[in-house]
N, C-alpha and C positions, 0 to 999 in steps of 0.2 A: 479774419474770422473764418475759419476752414466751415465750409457743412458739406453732408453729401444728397448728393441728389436720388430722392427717392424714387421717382420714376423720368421717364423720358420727361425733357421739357424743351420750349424753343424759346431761346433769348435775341432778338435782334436777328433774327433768322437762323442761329445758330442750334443746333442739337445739341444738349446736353445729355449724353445718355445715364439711364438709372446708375447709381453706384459710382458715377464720377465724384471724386472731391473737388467743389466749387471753392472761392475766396473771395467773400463778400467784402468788400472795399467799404466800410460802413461813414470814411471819409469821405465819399460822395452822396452821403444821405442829405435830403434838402436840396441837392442840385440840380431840382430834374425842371428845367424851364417850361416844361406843360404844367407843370403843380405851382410854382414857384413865380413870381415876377421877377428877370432880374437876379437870379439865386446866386450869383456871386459877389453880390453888392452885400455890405455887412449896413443892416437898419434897423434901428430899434424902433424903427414905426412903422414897421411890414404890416402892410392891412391882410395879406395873407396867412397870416399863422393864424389869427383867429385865439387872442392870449387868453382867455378866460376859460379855454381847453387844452392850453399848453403845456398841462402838467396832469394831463388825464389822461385816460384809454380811448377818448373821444378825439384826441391832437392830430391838429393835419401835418405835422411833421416825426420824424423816428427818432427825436435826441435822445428820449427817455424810455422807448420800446412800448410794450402795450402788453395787457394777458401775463401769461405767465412768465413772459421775457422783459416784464417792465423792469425796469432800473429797482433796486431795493433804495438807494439814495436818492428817489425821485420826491418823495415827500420834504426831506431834509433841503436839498437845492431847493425847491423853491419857496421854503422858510429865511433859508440865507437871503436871497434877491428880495424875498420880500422887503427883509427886514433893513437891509444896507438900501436898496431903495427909497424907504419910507424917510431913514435915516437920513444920505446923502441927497437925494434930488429936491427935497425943498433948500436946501444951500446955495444951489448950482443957477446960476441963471444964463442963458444963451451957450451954452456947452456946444464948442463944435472942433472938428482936426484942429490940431496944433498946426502952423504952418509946414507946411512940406511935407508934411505927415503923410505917408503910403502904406493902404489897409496892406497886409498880407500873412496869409497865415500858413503853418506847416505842421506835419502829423502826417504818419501815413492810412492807422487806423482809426484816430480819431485826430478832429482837427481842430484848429483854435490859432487868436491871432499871436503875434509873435511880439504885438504890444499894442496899446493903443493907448498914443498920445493925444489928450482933449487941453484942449484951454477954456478957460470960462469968468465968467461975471461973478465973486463971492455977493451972493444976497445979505449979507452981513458984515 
């Protein structure tokens, strides 16, 4: 994601001067282990995100942006998760990796995993 730098700025000691065009790696959003426990660990019970604002302007993560760069599909995602949620995890009991199962994910601007095999308990 190209932008340009509207005035001088210092990143990690570096000068960026005004008028350069930066490339925002938006694949390392959520990575930053001073905000993050762990940020390469994939957990759906991250005490850090704080989910009850995870789909607002108020979210301590950039999945869905904020202001006038929030996502227009931010409403919609989380009607989806809602609903496949509600749907599937009363089913689901003891859900964990499939054996040998290794997270890893790829993307350059955005990222996501490359699969994610679960095995689990049918409650039914």
């Amino acid at each position: 994601m190209p932008r340009q730098a509207e005035h001088d700025a210092v990143f990690a000691g570096t000068v960026v001067p005004a008028g350069s065009t930066v490339f925002c790696m938006i694949g390392a959003a959520n990575r930053d282990p001073g905000a993050f426990t762990d940020p390469d660990t994939f957990d759906i019970h991250r005490a850090d995100l704080g989910t009850a604002r995870s789909f607002t302007a108020a979210a301590e993560h950039l999945s869905f942006g904020s202001g006038l760069h929030q996502c227009v599909g931010t409403a919609f995602a989380r009607a989806e998760i809602e609903t496949v949620a509600a749907m599937l995890l009363p089913l689901l009991d003891e859900v964990r990796y499939s054996p040998g199962f290794r997270y890893r994910e790829a993307g350059l601007y955005t990222r996501g995993p490359l699969s994610l095999s679960l095995d689990f308990t049918p409650v039914r």
